[in-house]
C-alpha positions in Angstrom: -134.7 63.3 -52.9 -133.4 64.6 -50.0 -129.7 66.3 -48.7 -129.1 66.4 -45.1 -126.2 68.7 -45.6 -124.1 69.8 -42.8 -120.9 72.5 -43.3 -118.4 72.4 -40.6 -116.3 75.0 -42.2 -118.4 77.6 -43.0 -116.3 78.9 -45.8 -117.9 81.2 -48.5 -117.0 79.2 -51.8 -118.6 81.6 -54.1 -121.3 79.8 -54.8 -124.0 78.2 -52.8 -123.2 75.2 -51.6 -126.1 73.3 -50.2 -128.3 74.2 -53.5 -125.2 72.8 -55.6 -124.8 69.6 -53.7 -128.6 69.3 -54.2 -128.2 69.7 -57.5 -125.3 67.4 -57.9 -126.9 64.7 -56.0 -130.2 65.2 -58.1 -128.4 64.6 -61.2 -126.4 61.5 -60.6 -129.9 60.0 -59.2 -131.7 60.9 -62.7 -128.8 59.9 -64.9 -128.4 56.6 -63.3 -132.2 56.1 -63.5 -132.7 56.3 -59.0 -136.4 57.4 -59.1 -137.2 56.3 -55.8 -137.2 58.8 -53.0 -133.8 58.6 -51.5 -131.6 61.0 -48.8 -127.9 61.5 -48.7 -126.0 62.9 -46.2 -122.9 65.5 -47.9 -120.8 66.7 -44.8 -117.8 69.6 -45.9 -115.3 69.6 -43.3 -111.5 69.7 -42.6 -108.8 67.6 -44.2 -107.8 66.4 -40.6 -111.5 65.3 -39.7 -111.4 63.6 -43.3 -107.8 61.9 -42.6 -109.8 60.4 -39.0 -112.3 58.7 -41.2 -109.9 57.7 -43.2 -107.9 55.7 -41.0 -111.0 55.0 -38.8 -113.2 53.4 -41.6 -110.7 52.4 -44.5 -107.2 51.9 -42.6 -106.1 54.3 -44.5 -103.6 56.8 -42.5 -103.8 60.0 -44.8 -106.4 62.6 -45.9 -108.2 62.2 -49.6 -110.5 64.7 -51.3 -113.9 62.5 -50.7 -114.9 59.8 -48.4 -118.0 57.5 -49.3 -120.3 55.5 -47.0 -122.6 53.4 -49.1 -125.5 52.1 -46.9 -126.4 49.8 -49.3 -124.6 46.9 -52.2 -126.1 48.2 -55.3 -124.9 47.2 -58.8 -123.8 49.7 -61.3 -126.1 50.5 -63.4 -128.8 48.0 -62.5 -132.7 48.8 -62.8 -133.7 50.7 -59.9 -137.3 50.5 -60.6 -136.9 46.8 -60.5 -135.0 46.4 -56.9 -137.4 45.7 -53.8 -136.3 48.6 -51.7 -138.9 48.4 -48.8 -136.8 46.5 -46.4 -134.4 49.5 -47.3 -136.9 52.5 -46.8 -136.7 54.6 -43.4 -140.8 54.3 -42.4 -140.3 57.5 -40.3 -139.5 59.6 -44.3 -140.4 57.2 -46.5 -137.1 57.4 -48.5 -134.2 54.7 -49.3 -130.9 56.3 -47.3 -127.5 55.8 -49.7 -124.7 56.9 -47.6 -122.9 59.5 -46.5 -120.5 61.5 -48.7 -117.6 63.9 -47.0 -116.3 66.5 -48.5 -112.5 67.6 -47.5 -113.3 71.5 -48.2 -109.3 72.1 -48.4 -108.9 69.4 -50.9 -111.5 71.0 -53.0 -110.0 74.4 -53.8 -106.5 73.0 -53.8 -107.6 70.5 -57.0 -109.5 73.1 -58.6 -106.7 75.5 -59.3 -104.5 71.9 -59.6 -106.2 71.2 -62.3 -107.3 74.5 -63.6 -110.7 74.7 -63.3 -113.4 76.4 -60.8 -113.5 74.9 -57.1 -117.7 74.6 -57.9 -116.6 72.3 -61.1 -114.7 70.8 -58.5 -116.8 70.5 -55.8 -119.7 69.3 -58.1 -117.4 66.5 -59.8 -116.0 65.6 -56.1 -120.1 65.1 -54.9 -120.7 63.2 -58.7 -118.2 60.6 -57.8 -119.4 59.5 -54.3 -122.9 59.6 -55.6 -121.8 56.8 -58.2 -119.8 55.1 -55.2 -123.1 55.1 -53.2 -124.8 53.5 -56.3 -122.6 50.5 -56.2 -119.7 51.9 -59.0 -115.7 51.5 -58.4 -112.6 51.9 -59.9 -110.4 49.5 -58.8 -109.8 47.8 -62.0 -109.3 49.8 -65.5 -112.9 48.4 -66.9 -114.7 49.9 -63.8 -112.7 53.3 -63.8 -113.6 53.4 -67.4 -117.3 52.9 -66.7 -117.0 55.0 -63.9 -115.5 57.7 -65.4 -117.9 57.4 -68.5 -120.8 57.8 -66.1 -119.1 60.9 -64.2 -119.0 62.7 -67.6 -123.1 62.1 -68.0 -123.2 63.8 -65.1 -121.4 66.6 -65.2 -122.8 67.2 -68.9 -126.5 66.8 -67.6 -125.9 69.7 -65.1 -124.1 71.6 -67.7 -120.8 71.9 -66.3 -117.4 70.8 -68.0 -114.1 70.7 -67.3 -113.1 74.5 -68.7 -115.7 75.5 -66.3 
């Protein structure tokens, strides 16, 4: 698995980022049962950068706390091991590229103490979610939130972080 992360803000969180978002994006792949060699791209940058992709990619003309790009139309919780991903595969790395996942860095701190927890709990949870939107999930309907949501919580509990934390 790879990260290609990039941090246009530059701002000390408290924690490392990059090994975090690693380790975030690590997770949802084993949890969801992705074994084959895959890259995301995590950006962290500005709420006003995020609110341009917004209304660039979704029509959407305000900012949000995460954007995902899924490269591919997977199905929630299908069997990886059984999909043909070599039509998918970049020959130059060898690994299946999911999408791209931006971070709104201002959006990040502001829900952690909205919610009172830390902004890494945050942070994590924020990267968690794309990852499952990269994989195919959605909550547009209450079922799929619930499944969603459900999955988030596997997650989060496999890298040992809750919602007190």
């Amino acid at each position: 698995m790879s990260v290609l992360f990039t941090d246009e803000c530059e701002e000390d969180l408290g924690f490392p980022l990059e090994e975090t978002a690693e380790s975030t994006v690590n997770a949802a792949l084993l949890t969801e049962g992705f074994s084959i060699p895959a890259e995301v791209s995590v950006t962290l940058t500005t709420a006003e950068e995020v609110h341009e992709l917004n209304r660039q990619y979704r029509d959407v003309d305000s900012t949000t706390d995460v954007l995902s790009f899924p490269l591919l139309e997977l199905t929630p919780g299908e069997d990886f091991g059984r999909h043909d991903f070599s039509e998918d595969m970049d020959p130059d790395t060898g690994k299946v590229p999911l999408g791209d996942i931006v971070l709104n860095i201002s959006r990040v701190k502001s829900q952690a103490e909205e919610y009172g927890h830390s902004v890494k709990r945050e942070y994590s949870f924020l990267i968690c979610h794309s990852m499952l939107h990269l994989l195919g999930y959605d909550h547009m309907e209450e079922g799929e939130r619930e499944v969603m949501e459900e999955e988030q919580r596997k997650i989060m509990e496999a890298l040992g972080i809750s919602r007190e934390d």
